[in-house]
PDB file with one MODEL, atoms N, CA, C and O in Angstrom:
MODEL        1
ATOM      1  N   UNK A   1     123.448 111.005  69.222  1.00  0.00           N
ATOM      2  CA  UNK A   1     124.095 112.268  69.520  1.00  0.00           C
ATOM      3  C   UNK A   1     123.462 113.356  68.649  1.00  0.00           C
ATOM      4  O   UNK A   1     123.460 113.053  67.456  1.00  0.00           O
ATOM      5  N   UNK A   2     122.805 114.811  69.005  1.00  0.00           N
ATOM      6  CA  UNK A   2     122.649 115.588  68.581  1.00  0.00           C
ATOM      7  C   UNK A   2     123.413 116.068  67.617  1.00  0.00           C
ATOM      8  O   UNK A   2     124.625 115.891  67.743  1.00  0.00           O
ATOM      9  N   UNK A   3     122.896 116.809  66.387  1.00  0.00           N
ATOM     10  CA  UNK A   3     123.764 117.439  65.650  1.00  0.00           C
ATOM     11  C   UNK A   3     124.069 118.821  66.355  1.00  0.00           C
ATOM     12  O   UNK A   3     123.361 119.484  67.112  1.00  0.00           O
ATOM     13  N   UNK A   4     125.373 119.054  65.859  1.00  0.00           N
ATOM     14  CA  UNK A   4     126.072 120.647  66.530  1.00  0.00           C
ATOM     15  C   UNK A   4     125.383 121.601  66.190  1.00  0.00           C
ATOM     16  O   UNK A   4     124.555 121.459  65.290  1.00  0.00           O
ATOM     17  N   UNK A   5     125.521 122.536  66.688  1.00  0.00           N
ATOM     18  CA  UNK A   5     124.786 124.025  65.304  1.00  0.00           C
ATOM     19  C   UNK A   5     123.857 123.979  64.834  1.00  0.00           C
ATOM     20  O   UNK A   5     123.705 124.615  63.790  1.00  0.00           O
ATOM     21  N   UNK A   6     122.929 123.307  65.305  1.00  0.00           N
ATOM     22  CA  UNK A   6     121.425 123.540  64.811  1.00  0.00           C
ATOM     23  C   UNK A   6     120.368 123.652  66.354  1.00  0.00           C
ATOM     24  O   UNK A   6     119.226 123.212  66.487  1.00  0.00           O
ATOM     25  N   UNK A   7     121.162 124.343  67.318  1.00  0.00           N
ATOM     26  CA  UNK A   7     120.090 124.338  68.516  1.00  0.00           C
ATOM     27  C   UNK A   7     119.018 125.653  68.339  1.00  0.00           C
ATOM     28  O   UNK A   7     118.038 125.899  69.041  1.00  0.00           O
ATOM     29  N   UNK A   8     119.539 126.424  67.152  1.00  0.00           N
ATOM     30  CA  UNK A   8     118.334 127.761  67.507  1.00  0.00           C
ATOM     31  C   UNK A   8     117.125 127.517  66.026  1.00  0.00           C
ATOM     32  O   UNK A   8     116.278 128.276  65.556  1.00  0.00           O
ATOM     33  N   UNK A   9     117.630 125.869  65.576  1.00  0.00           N
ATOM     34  CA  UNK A   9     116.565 125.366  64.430  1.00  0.00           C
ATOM     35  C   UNK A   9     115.440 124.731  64.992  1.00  0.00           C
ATOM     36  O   UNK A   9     115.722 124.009  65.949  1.00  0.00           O
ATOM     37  N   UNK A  10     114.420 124.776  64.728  1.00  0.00           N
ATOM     38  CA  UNK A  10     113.166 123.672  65.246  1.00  0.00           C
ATOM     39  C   UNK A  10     113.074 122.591  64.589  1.00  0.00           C
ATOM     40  O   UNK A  10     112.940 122.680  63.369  1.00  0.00           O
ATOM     41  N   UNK A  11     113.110 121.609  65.065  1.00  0.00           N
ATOM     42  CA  UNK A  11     112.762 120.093  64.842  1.00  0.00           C
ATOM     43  C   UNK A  11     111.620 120.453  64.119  1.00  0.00           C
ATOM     44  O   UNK A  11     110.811 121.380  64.135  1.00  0.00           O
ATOM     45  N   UNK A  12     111.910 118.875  63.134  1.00  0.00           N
ATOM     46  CA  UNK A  12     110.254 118.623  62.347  1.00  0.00           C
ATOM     47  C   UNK A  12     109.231 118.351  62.970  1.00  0.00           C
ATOM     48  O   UNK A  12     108.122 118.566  62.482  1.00  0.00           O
ATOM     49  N   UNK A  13     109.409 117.794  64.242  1.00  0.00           N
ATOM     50  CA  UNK A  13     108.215 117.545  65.198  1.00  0.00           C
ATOM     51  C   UNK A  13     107.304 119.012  65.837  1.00  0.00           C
ATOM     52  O   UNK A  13     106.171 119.270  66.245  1.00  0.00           O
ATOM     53  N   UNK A  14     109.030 119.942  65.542  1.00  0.00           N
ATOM     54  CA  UNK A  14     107.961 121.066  66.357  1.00  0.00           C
ATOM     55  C   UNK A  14     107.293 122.369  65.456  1.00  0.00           C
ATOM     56  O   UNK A  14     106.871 123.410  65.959  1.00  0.00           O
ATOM     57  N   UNK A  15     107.313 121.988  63.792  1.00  0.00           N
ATOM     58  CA  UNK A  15     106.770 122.879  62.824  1.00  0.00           C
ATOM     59  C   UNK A  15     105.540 121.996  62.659  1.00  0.00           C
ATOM     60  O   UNK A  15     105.112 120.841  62.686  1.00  0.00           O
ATOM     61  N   UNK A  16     105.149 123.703  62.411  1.00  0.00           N
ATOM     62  CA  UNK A  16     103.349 123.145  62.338  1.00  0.00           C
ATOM     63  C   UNK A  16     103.254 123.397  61.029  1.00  0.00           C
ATOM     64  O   UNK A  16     103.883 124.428  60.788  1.00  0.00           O
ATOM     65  N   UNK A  17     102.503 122.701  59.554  1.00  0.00           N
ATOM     66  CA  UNK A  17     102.780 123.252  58.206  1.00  0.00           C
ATOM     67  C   UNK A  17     101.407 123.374  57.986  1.00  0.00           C
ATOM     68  O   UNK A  17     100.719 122.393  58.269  1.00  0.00           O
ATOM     69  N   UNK A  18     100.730 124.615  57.434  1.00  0.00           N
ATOM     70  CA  UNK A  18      99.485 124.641  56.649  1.00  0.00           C
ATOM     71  C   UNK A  18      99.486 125.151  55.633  1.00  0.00           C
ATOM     72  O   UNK A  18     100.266 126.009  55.219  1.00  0.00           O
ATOM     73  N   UNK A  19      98.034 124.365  54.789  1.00  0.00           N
ATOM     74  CA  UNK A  19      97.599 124.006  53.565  1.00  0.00           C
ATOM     75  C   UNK A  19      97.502 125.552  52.820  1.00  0.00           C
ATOM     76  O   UNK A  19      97.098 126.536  53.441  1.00  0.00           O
ATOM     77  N   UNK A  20      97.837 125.588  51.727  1.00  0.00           N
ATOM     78  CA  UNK A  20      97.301 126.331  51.044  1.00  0.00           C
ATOM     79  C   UNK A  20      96.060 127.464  51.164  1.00  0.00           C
ATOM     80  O   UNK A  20      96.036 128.672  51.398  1.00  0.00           O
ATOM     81  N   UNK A  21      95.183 126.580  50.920  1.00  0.00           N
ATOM     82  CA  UNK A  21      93.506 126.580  51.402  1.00  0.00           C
ATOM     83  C   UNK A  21      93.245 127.143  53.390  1.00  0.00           C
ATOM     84  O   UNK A  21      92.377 127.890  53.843  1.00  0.00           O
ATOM     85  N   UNK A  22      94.345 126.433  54.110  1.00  0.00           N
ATOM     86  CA  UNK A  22      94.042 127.167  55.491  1.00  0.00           C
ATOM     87  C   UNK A  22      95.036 128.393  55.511  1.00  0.00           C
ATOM     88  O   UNK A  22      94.919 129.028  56.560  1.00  0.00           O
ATOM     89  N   UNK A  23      95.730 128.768  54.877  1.00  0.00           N
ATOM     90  CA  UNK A  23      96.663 130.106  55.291  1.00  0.00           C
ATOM     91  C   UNK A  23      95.729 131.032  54.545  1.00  0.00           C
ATOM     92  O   UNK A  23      95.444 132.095  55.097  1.00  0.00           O
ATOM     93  N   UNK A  24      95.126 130.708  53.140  1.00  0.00           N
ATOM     94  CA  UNK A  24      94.174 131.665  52.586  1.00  0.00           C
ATOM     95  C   UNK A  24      92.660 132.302  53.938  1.00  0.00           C
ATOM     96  O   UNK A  24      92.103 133.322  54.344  1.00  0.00           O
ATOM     97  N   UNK A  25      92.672 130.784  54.103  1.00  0.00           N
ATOM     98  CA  UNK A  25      91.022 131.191  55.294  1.00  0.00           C
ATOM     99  C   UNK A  25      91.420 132.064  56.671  1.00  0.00           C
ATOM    100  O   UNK A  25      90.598 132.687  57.342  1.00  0.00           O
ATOM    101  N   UNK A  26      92.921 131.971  56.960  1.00  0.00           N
ATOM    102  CA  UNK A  26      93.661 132.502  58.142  1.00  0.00           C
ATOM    103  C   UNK A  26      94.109 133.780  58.229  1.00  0.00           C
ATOM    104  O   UNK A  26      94.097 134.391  59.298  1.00  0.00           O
ATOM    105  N   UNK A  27      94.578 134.334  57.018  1.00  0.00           N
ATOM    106  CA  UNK A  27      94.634 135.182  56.607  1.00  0.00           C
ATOM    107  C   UNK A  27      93.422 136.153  55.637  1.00  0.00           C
ATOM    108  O   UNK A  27      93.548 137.253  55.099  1.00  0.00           O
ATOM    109  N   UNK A  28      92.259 135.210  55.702  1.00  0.00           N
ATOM    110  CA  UNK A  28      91.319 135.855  54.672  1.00  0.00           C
ATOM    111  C   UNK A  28      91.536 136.575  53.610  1.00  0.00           C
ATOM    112  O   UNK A  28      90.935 137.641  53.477  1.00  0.00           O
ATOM    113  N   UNK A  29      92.388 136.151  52.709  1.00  0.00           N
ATOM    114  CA  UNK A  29      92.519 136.192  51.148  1.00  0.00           C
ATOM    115  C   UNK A  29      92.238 135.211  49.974  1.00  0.00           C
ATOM    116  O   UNK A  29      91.361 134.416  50.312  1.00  0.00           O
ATOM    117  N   UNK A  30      92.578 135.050  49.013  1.00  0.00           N
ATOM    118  CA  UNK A  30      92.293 134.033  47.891  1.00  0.00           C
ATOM    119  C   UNK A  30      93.393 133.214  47.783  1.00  0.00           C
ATOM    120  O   UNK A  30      94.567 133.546  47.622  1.00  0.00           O
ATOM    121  N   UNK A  31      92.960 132.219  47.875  1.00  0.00           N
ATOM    122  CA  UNK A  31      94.246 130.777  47.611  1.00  0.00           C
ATOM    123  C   UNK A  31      94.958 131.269  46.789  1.00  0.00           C
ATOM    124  O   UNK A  31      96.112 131.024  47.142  1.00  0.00           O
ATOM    125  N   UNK A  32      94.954 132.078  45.482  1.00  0.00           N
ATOM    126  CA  UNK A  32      95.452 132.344  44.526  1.00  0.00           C
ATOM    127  C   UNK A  32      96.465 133.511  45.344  1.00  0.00           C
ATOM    128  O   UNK A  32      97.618 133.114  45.512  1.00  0.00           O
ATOM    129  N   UNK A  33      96.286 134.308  45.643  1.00  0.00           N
ATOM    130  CA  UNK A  33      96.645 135.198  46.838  1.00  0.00           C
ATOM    131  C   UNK A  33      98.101 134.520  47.712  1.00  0.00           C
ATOM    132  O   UNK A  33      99.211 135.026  47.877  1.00  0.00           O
ATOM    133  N   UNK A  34      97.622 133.366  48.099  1.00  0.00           N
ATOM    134  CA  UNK A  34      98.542 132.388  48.845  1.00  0.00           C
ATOM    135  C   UNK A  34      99.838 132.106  47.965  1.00  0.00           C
ATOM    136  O   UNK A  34     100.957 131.857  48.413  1.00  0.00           O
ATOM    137  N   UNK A  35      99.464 132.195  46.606  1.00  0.00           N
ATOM    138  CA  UNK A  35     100.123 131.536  45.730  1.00  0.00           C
ATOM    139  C   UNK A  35     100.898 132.401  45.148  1.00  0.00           C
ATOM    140  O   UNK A  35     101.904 131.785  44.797  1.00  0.00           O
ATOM    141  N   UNK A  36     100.990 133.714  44.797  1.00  0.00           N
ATOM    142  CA  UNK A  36     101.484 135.032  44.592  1.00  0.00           C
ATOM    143  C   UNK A  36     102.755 134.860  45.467  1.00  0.00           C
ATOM    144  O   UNK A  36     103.901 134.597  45.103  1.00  0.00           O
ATOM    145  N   UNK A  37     102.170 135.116  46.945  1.00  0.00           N
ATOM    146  CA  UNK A  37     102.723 135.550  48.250  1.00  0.00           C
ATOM    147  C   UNK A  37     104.101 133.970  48.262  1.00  0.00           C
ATOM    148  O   UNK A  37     105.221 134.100  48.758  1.00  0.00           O
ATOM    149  N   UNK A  38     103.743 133.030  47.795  1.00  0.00           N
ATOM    150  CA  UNK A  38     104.510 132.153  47.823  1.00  0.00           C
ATOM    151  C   UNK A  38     105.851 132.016  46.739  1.00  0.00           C
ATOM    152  O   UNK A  38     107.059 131.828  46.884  1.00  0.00           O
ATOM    153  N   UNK A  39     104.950 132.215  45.607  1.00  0.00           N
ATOM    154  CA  UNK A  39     106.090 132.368  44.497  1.00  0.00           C
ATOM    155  C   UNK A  39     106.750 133.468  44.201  1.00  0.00           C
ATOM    156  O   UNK A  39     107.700 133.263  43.445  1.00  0.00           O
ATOM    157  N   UNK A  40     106.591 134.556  44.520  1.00  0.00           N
ATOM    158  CA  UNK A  40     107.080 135.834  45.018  1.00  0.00           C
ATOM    159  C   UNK A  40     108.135 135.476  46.048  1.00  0.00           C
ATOM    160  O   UNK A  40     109.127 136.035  45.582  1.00  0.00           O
ATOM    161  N   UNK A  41     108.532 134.853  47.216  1.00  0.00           N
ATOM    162  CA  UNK A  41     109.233 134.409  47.889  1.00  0.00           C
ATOM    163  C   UNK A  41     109.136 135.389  49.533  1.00  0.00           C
ATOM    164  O   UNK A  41     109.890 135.525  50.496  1.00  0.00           O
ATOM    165  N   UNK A  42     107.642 135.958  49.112  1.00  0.00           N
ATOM    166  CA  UNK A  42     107.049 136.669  50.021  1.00  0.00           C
ATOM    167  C   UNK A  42     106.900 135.805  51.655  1.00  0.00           C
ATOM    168  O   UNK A  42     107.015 136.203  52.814  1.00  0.00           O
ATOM    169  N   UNK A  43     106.550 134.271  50.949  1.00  0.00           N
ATOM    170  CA  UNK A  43     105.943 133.576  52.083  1.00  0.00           C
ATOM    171  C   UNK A  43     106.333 132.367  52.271  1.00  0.00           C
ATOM    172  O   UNK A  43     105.631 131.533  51.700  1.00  0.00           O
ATOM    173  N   UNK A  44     107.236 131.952  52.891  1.00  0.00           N
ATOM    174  CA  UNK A  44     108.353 130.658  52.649  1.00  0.00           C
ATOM    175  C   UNK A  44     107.175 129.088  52.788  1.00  0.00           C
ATOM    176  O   UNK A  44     106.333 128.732  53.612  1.00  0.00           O
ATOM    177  N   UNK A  45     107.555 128.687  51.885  1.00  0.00           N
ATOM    178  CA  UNK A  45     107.096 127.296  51.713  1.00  0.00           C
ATOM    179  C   UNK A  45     107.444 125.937  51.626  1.00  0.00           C
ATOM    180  O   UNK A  45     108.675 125.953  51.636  1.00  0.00           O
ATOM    181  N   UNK A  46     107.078 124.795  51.549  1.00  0.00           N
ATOM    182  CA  UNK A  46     107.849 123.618  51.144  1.00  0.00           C
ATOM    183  C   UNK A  46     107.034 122.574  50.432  1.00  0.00           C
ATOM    184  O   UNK A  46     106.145 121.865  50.903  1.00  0.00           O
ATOM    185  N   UNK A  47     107.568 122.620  49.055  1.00  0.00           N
ATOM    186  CA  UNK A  47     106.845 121.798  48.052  1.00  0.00           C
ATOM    187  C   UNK A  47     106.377 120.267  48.661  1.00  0.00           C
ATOM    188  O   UNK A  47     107.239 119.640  49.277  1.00  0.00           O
ATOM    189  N   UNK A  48     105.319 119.796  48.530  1.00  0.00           N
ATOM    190  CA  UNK A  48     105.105 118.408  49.090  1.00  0.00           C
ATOM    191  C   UNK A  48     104.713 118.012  47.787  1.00  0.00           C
ATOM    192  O   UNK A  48     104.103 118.911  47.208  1.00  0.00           O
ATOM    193  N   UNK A  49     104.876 116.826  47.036  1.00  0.00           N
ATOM    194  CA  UNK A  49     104.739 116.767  45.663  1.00  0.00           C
ATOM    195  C   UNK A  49     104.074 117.605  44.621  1.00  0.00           C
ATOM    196  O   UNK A  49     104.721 118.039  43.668  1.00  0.00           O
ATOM    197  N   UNK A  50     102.847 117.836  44.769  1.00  0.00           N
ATOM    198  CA  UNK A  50     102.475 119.055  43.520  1.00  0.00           C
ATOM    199  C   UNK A  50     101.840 120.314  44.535  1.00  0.00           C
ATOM    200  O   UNK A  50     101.518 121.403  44.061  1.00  0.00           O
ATOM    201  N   UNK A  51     101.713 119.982  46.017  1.00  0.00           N
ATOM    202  CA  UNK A  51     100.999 121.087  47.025  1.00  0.00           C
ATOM    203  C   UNK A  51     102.306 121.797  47.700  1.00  0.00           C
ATOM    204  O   UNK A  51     103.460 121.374  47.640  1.00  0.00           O
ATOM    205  N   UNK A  52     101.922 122.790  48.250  1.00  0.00           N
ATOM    206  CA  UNK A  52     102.309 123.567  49.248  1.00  0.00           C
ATOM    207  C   UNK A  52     102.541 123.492  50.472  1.00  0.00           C
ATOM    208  O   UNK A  52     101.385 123.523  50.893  1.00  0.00           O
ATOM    209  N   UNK A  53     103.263 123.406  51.475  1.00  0.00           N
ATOM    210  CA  UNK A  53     102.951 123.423  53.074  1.00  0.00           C
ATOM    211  C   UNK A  53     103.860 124.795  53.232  1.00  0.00           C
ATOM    212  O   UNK A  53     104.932 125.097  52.706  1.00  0.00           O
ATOM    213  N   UNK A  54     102.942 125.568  54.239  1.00  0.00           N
ATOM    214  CA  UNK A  54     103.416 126.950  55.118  1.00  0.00           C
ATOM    215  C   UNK A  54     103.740 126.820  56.430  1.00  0.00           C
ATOM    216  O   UNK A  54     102.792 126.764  57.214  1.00  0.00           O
ATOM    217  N   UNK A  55     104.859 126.758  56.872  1.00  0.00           N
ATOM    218  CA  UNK A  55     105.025 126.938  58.012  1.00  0.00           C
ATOM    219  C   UNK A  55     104.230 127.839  58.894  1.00  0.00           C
ATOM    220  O   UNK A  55     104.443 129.045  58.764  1.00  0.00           O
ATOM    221  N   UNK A  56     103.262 127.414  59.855  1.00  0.00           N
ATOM    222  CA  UNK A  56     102.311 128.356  60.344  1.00  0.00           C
ATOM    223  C   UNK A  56     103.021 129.870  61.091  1.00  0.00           C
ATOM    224  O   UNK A  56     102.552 131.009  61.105  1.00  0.00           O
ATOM    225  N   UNK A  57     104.371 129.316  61.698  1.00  0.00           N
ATOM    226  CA  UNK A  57     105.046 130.535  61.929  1.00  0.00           C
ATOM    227  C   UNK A  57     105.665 131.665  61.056  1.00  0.00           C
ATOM    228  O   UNK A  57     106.221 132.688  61.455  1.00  0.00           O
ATOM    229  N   UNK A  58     105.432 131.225  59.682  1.00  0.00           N
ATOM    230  CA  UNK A  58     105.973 131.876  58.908  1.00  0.00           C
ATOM    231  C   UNK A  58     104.773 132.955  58.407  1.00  0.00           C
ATOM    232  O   UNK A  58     105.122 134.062  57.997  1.00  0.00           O
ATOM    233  N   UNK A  59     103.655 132.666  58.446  1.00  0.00           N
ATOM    234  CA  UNK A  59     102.597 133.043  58.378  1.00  0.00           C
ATOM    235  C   UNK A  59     102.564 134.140  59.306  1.00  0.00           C
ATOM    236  O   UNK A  59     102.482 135.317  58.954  1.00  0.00           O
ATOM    237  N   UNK A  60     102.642 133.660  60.735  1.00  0.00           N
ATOM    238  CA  UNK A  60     101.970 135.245  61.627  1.00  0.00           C
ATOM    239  C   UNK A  60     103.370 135.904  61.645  1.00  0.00           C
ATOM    240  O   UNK A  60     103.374 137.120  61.838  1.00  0.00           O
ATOM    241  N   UNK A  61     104.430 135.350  61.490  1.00  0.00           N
ATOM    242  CA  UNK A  61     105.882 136.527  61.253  1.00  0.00           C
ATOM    243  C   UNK A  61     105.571 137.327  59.589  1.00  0.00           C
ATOM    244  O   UNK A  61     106.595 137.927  59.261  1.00  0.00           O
ATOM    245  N   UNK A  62     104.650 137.442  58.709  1.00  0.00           N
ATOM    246  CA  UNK A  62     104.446 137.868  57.374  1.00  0.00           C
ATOM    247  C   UNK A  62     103.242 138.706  57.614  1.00  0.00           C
ATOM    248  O   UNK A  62     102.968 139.573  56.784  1.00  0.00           O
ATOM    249  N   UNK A  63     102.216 138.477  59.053  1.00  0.00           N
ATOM    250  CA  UNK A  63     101.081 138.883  59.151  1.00  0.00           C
ATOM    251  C   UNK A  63     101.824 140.541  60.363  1.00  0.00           C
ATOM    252  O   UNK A  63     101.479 141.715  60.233  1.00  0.00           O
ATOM    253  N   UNK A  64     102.766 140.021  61.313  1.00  0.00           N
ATOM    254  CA  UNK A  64     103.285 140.788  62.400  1.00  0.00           C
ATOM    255  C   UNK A  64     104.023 141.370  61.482  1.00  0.00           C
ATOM    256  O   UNK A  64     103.975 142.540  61.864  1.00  0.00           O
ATOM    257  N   UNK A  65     104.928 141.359  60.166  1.00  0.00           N
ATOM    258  CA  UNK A  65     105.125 142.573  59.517  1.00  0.00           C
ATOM    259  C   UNK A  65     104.540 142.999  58.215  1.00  0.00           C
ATOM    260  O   UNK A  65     105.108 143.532  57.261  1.00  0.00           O
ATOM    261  N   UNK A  66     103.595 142.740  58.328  1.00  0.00           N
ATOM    262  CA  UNK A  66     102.469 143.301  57.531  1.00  0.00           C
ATOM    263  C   UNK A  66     102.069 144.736  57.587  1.00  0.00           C
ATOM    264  O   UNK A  66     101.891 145.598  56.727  1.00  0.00           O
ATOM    265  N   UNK A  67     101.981 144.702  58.981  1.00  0.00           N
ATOM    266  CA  UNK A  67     101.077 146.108  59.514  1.00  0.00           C
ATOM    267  C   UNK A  67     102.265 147.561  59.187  1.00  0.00           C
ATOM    268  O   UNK A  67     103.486 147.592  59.336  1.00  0.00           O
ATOM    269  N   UNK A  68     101.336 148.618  58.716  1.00  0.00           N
ATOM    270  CA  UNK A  68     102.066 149.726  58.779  1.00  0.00           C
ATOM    271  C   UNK A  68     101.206 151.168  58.949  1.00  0.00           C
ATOM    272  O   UNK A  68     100.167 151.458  58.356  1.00  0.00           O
ATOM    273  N   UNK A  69     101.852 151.891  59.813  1.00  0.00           N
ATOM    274  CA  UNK A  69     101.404 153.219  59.878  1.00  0.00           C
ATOM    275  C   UNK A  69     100.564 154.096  58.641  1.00  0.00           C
ATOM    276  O   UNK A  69     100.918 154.395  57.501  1.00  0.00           O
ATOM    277  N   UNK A  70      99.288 154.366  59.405  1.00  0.00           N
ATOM    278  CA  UNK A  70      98.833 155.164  58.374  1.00  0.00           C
ATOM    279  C   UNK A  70      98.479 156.722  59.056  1.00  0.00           C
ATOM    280  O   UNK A  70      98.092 156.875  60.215  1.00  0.00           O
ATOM    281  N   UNK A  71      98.668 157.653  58.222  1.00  0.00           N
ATOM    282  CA  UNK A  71      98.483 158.809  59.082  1.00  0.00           C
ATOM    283  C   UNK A  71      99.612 159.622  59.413  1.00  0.00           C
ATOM    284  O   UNK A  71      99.473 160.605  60.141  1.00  0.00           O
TER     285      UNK A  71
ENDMDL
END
């Protein structure tokens, strides 16, 4: 039986998590960069013993409000 109240959550099957090292190359900044943006609480993460995993959606929702008017 499904749990109640979690239909607008995504299953673990359906998060995609990337590395450190690929959100830096995806975003074209410095791993270190990644790491700011993470511990800052800029860029939601989930500790896997001493690494990082990024939810890839969390990524282009940080990249889609990124952008701002200039001019």
């Amino acid at each position: 039986m499904p749990a109640k109240g979690n239909d607008d959550l995504p299953g673990p099957r359906q998060v995609q998590f990337l590395t450190v090292a690929e959100v830096a190359s995806l975003m074209r900044v410095s791993k270190m960069t990644v790491y700011r943006l993470v511990h800052s609480g800029e860029l939601p993460a989930v500790r896997v013993g001493k690494s990082f995993r990024v939810p890839e959606q969390a990524v282009h929702d940080y990249l889609d409000n990124a952008y701002f008017d200039v001019g």
